[in-house]
Legacy VTK file of the C-alpha trace (Angstrom):
# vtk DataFile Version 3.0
C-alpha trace
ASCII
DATASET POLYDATA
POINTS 76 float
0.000 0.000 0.000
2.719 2.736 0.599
4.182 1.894 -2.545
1.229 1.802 -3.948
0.783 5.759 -2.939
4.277 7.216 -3.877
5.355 7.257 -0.153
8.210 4.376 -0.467
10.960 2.680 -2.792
9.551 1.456 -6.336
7.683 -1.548 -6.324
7.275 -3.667 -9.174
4.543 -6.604 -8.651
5.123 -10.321 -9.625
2.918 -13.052 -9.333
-0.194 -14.631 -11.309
-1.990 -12.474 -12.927
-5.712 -12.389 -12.801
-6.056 -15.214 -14.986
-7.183 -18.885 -15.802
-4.024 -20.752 -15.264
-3.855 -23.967 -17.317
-2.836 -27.374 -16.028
0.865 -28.379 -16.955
3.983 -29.330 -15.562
5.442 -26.526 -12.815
8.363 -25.678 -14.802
6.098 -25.124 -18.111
3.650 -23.246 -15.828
6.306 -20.784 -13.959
7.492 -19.959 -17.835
4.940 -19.385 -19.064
3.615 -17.365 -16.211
6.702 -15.303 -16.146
7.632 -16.883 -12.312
10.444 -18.460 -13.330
14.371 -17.317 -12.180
14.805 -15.985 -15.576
11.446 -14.060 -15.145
12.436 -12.378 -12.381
16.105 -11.474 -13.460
13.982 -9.521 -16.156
12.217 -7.770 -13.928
14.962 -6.552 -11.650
16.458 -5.411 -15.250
13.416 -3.310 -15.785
12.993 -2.454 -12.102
16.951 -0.898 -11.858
17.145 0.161 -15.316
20.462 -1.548 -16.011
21.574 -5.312 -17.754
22.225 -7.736 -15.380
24.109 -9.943 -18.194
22.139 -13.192 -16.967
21.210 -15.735 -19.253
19.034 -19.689 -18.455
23.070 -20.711 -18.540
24.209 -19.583 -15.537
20.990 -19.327 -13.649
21.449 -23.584 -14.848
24.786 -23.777 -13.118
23.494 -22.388 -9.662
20.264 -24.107 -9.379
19.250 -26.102 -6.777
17.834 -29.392 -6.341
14.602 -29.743 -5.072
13.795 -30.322 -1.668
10.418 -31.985 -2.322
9.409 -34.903 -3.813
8.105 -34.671 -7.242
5.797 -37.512 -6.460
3.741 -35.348 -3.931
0.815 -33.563 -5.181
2.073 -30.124 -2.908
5.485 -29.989 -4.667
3.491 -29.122 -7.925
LINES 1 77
76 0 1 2 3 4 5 6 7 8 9 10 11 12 13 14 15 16 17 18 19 20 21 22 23 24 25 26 27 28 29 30 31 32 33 34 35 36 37 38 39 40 41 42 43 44 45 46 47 48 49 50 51 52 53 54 55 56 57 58 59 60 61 62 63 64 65 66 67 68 69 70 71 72 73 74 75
């Protein structure tokens, strides 16, 4: 709300946007819903006006493994 009203730091939002979200895999889904590590590089571009020089390569090199099973219906 303060950001919202010009009394803080910029604020950019990210998150699903008021849509229908289609059923796929969570890596298609966080693409193509711009959630993804790449997505939000590109936003911190935008928000600080200035090339961050990131690319899927090296955000591949420092990713992590996942902590939850991909059997479980929660780690969707």
């Amino acid at each position: 709300m303060i950001a919202d009203n010009g009394m803080g730091k910029r604020l950019r939002r990210i998150g699903l946007k008021d849509t229908f979200a289609h059923g796929a895999s969570k890596p298609y889904l966080m693409r193509e819903y711009e959630l993804d590590a790449l997505a939000l590089v590109h936003t911190v571009e935008n928000l600080i006006g200035q090339d961050l020089d990131i690319t899927e390569t090296d955000l591949q090199a420092v990713r992590l493994q996942a902590v939850h099973s991909a059997a479980k219906a929660e780690a969707l």
